[in-house]
N, C-alpha and C positions, 0 to 999 in steps of 0.2 A: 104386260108384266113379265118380268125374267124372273126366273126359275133361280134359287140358289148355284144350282151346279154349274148352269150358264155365263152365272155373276162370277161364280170362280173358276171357266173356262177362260174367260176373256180378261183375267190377271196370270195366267202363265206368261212366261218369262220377264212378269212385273215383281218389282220386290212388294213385299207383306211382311205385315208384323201378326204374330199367331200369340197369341195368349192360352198356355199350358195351365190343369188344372193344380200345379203345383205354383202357380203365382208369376210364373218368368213370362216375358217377352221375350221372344225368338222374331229374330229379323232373318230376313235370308230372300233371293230370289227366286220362286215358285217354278220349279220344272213340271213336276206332274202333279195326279192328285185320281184318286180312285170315287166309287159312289158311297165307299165306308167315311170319304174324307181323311183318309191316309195321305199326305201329304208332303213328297219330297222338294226339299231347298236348297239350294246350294250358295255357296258365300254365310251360310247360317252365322247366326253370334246372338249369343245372349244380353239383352239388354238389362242396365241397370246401373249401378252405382259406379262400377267399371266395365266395360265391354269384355268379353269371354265369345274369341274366335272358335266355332264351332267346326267350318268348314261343308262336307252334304251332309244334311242330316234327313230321316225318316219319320217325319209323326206321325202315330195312331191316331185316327179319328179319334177314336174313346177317349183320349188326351187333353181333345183341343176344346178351347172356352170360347173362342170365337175368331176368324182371319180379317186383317183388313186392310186397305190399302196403306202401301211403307210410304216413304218418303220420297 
């Protein structure tokens, strides 16, 4: 059985869609990620009725509703 953190070691430099407590979809390609689940992406964009290019962006773990594999 993998460990969370294992599961989201072995999606770096895969893309993920993160779901923020404020509702958005953030897509972007996972460079790093800490044991708080701080989470840096780069290509980031907000998903949604129209796309909103972000570029790197940084999430707070305390933020995030859940990561999971992009497309």
């Amino acid at each position: 059985m993998q460990r969370p953190l294992d599961v989201l070691g072995s999606s770096v430099e895969k893309t993920v869609i993160v779901k923020v407590k404020n509702g958005e979809n953030i897509s972007g390609v996972l460079k790093a990620f800490d044991s708080h689940i701080n989470i840096w992406l780069d290509d980031a964009s907000i998903q949604g009725d129209r796309e909103v290019k972000l570029g790197k962006v940084l999430l707070r773990g305390d933020s995030i509703v859940y990561i999971s594999p992009g497309k």
